[in-house]
TORKOL-888453 format. One record per residue (C-alpha): residue number from 0; residue in three letters; x, y, z. Coordinates in Angstrom, 1 decimal. Each point is the difference from the previous one (the first is absolute). Layout:
! TORKOL-888453
<NUM; "ALA"; <X; Y; Z>>
...
This chain:
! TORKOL-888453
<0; "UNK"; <25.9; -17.3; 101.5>>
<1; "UNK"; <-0.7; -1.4; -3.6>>
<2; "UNK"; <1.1; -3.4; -0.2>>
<3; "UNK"; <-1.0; -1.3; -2.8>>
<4; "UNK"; <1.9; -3.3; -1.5>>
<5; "UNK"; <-0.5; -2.7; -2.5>>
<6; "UNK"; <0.3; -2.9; 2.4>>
<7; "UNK"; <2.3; -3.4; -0.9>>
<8; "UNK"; <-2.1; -2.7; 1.9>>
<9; "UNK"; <0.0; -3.2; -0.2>>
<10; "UNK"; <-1.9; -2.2; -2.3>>
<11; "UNK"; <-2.9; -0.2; 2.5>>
<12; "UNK"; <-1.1; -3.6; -0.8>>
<13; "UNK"; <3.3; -1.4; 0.4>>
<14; "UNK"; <1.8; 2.2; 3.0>>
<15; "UNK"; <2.9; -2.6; 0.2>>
<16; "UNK"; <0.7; 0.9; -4.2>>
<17; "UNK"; <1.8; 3.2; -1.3>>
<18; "UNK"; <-0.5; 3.5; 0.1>>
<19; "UNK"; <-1.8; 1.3; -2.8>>
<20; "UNK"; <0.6; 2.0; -3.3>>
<21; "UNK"; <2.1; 3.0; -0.2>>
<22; "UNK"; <-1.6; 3.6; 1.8>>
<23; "UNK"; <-2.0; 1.5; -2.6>>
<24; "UNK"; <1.8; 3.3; -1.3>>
<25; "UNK"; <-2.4; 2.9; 1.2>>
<26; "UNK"; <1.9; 2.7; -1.9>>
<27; "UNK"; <-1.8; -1.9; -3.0>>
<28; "UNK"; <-2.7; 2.2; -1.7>>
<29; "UNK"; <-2.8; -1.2; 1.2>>
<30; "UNK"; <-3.0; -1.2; -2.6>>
<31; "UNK"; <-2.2; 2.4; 1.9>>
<32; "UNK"; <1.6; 2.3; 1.8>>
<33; "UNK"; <-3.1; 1.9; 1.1>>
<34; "UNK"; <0.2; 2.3; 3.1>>
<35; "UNK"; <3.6; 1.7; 0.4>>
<36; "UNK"; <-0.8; 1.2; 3.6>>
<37; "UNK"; <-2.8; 0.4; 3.1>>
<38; "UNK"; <-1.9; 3.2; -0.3>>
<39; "UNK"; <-3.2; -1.5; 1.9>>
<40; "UNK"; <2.2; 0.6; 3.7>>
<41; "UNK"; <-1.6; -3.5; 0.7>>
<42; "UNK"; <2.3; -3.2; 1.2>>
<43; "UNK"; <-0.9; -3.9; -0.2>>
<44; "UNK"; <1.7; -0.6; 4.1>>
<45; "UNK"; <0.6; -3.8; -1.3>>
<46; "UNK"; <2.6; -1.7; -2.4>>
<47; "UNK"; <-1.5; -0.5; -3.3>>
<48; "UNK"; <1.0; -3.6; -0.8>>
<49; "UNK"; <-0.3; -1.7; -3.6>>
<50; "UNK"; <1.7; -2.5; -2.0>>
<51; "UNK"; <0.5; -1.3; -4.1>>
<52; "UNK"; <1.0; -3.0; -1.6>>
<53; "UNK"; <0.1; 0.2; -3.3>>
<54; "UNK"; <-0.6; -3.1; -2.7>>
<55; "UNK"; <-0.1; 1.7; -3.4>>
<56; "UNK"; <3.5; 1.2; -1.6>>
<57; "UNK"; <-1.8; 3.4; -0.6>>
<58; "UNK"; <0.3; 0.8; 4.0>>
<59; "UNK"; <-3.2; 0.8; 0.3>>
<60; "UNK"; <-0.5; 0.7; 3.6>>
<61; "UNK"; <3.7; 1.1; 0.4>>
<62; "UNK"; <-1.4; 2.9; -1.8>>
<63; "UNK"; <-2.7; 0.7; 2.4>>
<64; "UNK"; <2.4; -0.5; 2.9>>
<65; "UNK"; <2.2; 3.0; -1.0>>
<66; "UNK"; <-3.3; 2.3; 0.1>>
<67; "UNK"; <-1.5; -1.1; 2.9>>
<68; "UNK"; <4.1; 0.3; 1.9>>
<69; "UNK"; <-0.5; 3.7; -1.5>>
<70; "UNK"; <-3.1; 1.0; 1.0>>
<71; "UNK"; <1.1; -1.3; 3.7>>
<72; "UNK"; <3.1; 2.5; -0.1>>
<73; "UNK"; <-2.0; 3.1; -1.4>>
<74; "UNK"; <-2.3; -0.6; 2.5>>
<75; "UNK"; <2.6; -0.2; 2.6>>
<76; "UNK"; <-1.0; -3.7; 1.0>>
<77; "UNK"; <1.6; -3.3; 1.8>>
<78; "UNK"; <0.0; -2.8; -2.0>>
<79; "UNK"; <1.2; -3.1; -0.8>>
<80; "UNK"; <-0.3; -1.5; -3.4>>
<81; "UNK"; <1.8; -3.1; -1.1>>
<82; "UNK"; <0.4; -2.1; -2.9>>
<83; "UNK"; <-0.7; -3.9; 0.4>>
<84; "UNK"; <1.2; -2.5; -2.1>>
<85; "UNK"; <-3.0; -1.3; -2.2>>
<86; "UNK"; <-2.0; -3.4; 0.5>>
<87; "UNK"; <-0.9; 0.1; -3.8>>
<88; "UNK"; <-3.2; 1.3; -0.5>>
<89; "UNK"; <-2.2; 2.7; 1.5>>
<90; "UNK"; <-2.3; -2.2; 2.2>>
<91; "UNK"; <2.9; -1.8; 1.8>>
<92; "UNK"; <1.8; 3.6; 0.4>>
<93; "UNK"; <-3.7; 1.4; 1.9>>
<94; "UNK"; <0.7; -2.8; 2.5>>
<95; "UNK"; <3.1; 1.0; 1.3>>
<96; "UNK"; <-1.5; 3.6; 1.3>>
<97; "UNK"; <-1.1; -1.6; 3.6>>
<98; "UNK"; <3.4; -1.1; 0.3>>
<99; "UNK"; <1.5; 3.0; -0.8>>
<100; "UNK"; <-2.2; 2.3; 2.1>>
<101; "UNK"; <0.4; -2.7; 3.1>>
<102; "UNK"; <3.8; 0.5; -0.6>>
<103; "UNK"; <0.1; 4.0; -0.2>>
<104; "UNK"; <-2.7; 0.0; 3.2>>
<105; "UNK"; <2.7; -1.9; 2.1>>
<106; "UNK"; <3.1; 1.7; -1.2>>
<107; "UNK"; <-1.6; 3.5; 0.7>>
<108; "UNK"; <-2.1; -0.9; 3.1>>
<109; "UNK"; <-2.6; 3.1; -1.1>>
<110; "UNK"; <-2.8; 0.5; -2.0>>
<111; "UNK"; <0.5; -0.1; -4.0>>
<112; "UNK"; <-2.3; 0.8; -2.7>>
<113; "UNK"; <0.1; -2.2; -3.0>>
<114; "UNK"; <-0.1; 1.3; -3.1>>
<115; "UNK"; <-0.4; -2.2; -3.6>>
<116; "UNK"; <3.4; 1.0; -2.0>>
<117; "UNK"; <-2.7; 1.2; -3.4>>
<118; "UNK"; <-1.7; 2.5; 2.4>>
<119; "UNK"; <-0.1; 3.5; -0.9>>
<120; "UNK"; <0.9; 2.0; 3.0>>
<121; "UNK"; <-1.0; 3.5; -0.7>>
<122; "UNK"; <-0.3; 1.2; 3.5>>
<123; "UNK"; <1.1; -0.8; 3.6>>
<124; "UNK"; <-3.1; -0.4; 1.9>>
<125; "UNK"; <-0.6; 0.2; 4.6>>
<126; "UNK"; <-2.9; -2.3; 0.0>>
<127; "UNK"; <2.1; -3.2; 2.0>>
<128; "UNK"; <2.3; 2.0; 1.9>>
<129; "UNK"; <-1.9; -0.1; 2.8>>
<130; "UNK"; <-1.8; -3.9; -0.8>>
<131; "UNK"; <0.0; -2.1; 3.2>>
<132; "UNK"; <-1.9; -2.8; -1.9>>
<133; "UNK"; <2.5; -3.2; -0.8>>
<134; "UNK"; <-1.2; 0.7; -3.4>>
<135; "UNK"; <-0.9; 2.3; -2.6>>
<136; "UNK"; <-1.0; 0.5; -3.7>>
<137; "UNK"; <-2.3; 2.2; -2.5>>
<138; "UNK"; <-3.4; -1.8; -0.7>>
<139; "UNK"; <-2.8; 1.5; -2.5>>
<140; "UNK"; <-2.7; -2.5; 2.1>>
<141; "UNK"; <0.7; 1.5; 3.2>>
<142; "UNK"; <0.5; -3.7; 1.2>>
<143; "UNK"; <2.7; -2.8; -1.0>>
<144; "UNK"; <-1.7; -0.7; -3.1>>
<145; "UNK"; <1.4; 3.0; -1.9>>
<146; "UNK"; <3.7; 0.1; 1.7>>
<147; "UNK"; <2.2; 0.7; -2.5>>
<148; "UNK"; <3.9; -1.5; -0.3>>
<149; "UNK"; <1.9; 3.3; 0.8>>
<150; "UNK"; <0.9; 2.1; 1.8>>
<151; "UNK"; <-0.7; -2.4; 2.7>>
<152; "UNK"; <1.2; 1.1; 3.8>>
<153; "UNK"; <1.3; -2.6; 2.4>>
<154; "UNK"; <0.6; 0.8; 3.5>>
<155; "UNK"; <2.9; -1.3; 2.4>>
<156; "UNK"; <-2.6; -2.1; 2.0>>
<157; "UNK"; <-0.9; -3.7; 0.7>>
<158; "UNK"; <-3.3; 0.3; -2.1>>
<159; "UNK"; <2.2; 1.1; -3.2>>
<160; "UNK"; <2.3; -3.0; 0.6>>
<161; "UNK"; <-3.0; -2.3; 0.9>>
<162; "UNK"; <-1.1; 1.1; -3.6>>
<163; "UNK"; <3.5; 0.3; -2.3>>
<164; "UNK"; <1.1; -3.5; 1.7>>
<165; "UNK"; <-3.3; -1.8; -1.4>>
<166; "UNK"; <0.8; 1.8; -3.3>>
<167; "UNK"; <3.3; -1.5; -0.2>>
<168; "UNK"; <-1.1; -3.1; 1.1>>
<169; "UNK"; <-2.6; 0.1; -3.1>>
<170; "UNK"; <1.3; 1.3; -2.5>>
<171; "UNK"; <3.6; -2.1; 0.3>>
<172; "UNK"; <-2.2; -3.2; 0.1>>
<173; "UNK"; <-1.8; 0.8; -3.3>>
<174; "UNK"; <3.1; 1.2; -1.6>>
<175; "UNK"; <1.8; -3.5; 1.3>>
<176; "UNK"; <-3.0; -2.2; -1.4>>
<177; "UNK"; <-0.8; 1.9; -3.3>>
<178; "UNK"; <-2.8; 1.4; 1.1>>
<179; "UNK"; <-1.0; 3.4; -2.4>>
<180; "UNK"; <-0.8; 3.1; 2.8>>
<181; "UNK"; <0.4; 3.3; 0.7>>
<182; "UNK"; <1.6; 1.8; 2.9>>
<183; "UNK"; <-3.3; 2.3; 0.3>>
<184; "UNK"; <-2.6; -2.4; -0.5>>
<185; "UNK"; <1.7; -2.4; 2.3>>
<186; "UNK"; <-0.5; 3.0; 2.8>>
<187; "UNK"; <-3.1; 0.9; -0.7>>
<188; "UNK"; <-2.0; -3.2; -0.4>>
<189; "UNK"; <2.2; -2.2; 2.0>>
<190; "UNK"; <1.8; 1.5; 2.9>>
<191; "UNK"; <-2.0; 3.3; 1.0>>
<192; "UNK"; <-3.0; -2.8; 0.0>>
<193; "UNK"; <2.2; -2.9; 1.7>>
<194; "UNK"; <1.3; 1.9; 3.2>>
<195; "UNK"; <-2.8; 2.6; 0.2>>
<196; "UNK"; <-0.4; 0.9; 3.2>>
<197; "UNK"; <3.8; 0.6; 0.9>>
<198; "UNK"; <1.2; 2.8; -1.5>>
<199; "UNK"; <-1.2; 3.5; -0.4>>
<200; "UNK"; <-0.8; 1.6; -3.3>>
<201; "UNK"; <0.0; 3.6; -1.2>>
<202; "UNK"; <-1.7; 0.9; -3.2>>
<203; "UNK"; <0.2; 3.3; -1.9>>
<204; "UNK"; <-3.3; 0.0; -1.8>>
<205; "UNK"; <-1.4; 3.8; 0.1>>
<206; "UNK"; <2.8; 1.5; -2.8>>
<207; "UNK"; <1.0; -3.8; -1.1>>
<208; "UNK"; <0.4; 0.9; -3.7>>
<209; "UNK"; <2.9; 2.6; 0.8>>
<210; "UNK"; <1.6; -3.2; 1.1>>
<211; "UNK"; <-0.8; -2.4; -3.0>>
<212; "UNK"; <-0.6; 2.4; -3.1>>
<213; "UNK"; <0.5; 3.8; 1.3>>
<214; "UNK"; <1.7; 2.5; 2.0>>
<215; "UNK"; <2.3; -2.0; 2.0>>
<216; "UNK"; <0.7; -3.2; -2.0>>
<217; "UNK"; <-0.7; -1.2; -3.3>>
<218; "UNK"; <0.4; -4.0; 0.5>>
<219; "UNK"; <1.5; -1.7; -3.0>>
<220; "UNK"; <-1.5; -2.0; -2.4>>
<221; "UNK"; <3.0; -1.7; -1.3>>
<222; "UNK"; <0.2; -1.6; -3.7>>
<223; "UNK"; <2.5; -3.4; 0.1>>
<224; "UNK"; <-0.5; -3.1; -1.1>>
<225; "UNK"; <-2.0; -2.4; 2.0>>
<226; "UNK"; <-1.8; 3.0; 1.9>>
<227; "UNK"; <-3.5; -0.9; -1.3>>
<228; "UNK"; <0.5; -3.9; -0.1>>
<229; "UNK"; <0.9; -0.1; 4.2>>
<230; "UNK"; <-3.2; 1.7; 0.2>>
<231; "UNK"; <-2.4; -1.9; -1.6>>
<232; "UNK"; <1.2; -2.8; 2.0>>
<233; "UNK"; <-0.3; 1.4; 3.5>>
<234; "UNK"; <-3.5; 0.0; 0.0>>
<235; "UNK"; <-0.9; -2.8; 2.3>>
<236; "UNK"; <-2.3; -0.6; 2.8>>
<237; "UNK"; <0.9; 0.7; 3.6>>
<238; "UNK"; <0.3; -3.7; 1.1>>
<239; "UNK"; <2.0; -0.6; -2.8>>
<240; "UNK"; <2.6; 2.7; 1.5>>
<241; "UNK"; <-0.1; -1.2; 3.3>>
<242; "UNK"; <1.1; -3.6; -1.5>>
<243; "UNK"; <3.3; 1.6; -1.3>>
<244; "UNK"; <1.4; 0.7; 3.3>>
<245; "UNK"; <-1.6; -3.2; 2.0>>
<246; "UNK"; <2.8; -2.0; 0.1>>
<247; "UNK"; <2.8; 2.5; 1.4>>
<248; "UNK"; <1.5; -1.4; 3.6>>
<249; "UNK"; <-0.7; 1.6; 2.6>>
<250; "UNK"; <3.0; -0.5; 3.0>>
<251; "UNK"; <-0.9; 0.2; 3.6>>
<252; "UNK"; <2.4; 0.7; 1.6>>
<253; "UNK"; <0.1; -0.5; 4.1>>
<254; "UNK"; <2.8; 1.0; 2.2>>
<255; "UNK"; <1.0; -2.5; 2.8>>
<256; "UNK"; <1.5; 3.0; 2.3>>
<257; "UNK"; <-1.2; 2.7; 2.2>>
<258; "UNK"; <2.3; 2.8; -0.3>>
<259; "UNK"; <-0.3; 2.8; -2.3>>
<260; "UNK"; <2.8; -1.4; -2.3>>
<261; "UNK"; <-2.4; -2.1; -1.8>>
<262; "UNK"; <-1.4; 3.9; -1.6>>
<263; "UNK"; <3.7; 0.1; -1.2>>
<264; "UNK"; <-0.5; -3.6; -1.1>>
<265; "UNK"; <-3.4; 0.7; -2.0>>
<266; "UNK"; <1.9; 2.9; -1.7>>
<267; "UNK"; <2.9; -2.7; -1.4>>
<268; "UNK"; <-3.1; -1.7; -1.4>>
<269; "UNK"; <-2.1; 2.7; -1.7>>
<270; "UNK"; <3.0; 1.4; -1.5>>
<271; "UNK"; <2.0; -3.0; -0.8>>
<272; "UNK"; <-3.4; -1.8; -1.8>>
<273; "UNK"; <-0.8; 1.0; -3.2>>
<274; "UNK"; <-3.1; 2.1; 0.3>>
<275; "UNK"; <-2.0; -3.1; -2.1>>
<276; "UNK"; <-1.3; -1.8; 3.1>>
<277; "UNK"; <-2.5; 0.6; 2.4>>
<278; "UNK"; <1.3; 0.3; 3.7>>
<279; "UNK"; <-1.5; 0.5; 3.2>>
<280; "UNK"; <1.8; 0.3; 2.8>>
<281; "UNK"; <-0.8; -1.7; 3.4>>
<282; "UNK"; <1.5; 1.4; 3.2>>
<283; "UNK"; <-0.6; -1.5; 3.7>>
<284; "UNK"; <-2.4; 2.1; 1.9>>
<285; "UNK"; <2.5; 1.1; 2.4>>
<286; "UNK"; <1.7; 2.5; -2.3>>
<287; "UNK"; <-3.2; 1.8; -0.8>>
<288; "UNK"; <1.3; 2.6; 2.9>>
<289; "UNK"; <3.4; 0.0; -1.6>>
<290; "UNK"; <-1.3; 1.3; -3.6>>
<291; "UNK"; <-1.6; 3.1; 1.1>>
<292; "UNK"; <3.3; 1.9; -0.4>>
<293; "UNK"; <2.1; -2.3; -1.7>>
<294; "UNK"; <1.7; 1.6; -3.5>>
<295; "UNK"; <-0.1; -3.3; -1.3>>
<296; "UNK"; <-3.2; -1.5; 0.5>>
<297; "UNK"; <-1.5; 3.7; -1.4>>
<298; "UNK"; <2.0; -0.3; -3.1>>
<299; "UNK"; <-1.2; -3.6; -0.4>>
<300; "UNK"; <-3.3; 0.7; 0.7>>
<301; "UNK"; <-0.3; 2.8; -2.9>>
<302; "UNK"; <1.8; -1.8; -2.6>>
<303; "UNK"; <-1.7; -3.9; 0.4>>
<304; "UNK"; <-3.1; 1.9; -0.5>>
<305; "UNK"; <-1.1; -0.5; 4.0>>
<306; "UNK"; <0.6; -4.2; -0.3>>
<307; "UNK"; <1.4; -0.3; 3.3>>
<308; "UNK"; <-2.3; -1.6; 2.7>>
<309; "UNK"; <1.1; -1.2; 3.9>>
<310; "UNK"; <-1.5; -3.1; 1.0>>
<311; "UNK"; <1.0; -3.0; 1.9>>
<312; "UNK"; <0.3; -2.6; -2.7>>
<313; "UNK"; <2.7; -2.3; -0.5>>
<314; "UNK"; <0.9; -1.5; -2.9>>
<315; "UNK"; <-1.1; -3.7; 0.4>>
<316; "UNK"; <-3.7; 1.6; 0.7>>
<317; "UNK"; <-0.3; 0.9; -3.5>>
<318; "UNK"; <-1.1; -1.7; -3.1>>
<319; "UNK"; <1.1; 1.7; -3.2>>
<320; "UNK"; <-2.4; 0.0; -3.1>>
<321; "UNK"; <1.4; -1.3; -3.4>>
<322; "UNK"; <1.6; 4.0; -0.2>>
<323; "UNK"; <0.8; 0.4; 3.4>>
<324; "UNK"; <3.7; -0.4; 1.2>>
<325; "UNK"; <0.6; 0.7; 3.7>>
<326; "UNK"; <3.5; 0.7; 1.1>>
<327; "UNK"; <0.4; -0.3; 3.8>>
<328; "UNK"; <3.1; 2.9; 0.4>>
<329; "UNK"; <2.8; 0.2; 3.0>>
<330; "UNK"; <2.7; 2.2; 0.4>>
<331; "UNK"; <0.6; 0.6; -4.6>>
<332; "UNK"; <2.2; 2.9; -0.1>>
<333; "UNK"; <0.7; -0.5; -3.8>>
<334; "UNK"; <-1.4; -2.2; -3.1>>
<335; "UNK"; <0.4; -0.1; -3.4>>
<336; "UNK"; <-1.6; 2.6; -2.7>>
<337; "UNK"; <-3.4; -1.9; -1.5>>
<338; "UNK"; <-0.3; -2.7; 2.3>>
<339; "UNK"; <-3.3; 0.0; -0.3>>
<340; "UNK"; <0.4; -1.1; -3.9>>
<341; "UNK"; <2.8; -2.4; 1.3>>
<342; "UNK"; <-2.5; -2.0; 2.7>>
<343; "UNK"; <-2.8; 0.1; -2.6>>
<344; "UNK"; <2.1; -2.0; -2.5>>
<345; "UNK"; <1.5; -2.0; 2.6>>
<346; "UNK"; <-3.0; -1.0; 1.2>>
<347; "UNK"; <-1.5; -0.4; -3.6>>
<348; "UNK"; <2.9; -2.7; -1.2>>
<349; "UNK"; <-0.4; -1.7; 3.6>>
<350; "UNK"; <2.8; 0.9; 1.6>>
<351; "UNK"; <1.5; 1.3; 3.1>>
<352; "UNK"; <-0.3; 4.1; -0.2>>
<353; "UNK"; <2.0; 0.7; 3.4>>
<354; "UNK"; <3.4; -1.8; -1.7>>
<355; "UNK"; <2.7; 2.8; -0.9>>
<356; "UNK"; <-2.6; 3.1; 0.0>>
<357; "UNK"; <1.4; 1.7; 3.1>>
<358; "UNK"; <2.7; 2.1; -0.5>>
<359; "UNK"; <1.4; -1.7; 3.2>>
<360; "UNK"; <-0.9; -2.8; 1.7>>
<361; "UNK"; <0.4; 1.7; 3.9>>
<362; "UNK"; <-2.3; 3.2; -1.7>>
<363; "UNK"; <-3.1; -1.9; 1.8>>
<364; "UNK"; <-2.6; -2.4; 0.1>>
<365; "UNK"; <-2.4; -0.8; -2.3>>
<366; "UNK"; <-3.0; -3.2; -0.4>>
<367; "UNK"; <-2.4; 0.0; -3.1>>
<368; "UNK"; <-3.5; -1.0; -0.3>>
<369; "UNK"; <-1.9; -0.8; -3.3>>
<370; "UNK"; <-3.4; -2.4; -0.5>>
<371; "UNK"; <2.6; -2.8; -1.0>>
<372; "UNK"; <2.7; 0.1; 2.7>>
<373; "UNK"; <2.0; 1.5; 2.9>>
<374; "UNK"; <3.5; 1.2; -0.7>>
<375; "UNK"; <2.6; 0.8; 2.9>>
């Protein structure tokens, strides 16, 4: 069954905030209303997913939101296509497209196939209905050097989360520090490279151009202001990347119990944190046997990205580095939304971050560890 909708989501970098702007009105006339119905008998299996946030009073991508929304219902499609409330210029607007593919992945649980919201959709295409890979994307190389931004196909799997979790992590840390990048560069020269060797990668590279310029897809090659500028100033080297995202903490987290509550547990805290941290999760050995059919630990295990490890340690074994914050868990059954953020600034202004950030004092036990101090 079509169901097609112009999503109201939260501002994404912000989830405490409001909603965002208005539904767009799809009975609009489109800018381009192109195709008008499918007459190729061919389906995309996946929701198409897509956002715009526009900057300029002319509505620019508005515009190209309304054509690619009707392309998706001649064709017969799911999709999802929201409008996000600007950051201010196009560069800081790229950014927020990890975030806002990390959120869709975990609301529908599924694979999704982005799509950029100036892409010319001309007609619906098989080639990733069947894709296994974590990842997939058009490239004129036939290797990651040519991948190209959209459409780009990511998988319900802990390889996709492994890479669209480091992509957050990235791209919110330049955004937060001023730092001039690009959602696509920051994949393909920082986090394909980064994690290589956990994720799986499907690349469309036989018939790429009916992807990028022909019979599929014509990507955009949209005309705003500060378009050109943002890319003349992405051109860095590799180390230089990798220095964007270097001081991002990382939480260990290591749960005191044996039972198979502490999955429950881990859930509170991948859900509950604000997708800006690294976590890895640190289970006792015993409850290795316990995860094999456990609903929990297999939902936890796809969307950390496959950071969950068993292992004897204890928290007083460990010495954190300067980004390192181990939290040493018992019994949490609830915590507060971003308390990631929250511990970070308590422990930035020197203060104590376990006072007043449970919900309820009796929800658990919790002791912190940083390279300056012990907190319990």
């Amino acid at each position: 069954m079509l169901s097609g909708k112009i999503s109201k989501i939260r501002k994404i970098w912000n989830p405490i905030k409001d909603f965002i702007k208005p539904e767009l009105d799809i009975n609009d006339t489109p800018k381009n209303p192109g195709v008008t119905g499918n007459t190729s008998n061919v389906t995309v299996k996946h929701n198409i997913i897509s956002y715009y946030a526009d900057y300029e009073e002319r509505k620019y991508y508005k515009g190209f939101a309304k054509a690619l929304i009707e392309r998706c219902k001649g064709f017969g499609l799911d999709y999802d296509i929201a409008e996000i409330e600007s950051r201010g210029n196009y560069g800081d607007n790229c950014l927020m497209k990890p975030e806002f593919i990390l959120e869709k992945l975990k609301q529908y649980k599924k694979p999704l196939i982005w799509m950029d919201c100036d892409t010319d959709f001309r007609e619906p295409f098989d080639h990733f209905n069947e894709v296994t890979e974590d990842i997939g994307m058009a490239t004129h190389t036939g290797n990651i050097e040519g991948i190209k931004a959209s459409p780009l196909y990511l998988n319900y799997t802990k390889g996709a989360f492994r890479i669209i979790r480091e992509w957050v992590i990235h791209c919110r840390e330049c955004y937060d520090n001023g730092i001039v990048e690009l959602d696509h560069d920051a994949l393909k020269h920082y986090v394909l490279d980064t994690i290589k060797g956990s994720y799986s990668i499907y690349l469309l590279n036989n018939n790429w151009n009916d992807f990028v310029h022909g019979r599929y897809i014509w990507n955009g090659n949209s005309k705003v202001e500060g378009k050109v500028q943002t890319h003349r100033q992405v051109g860095v080297t590799d180390d230089v990347r990798r220095s964007y995202s270097q001081n991002a903490k990382t939480f260990k987290i290591i749960f005191k119990s044996e039972t198979p509550n502490d999955f429950k547990s881990a859930l509170i805290f991948l859900d509950q944190f604000s997708d800006r941290s690294r976590i890895n999760f640190i289970f006792k050995k015993k409850l290795l046997a316990e995860s094999i059919e456990n609903d929990d630990f297999a939902r936890l295990k796809i969307e950390s990205g496959g950071l969950v490890y068993f292992d004897p340690s204890v928290l007083d074994s460990i010495e954190p580095g300067k980004s390192d914050i181990i939290i040493e868990a018992t019994n949490v059954t609830n915590i507060e939304q971003d308390w990631d953020l929250k511990i970070i600034s308590s422990i930035d202004t020197e203060q104590n971050p376990l006072d007043d950030l449970f919900f309820d004092s009796k929800e658990g036990g919790v002791r912190i560890k940083t390279y300056k101090k012990l907190w319990s």
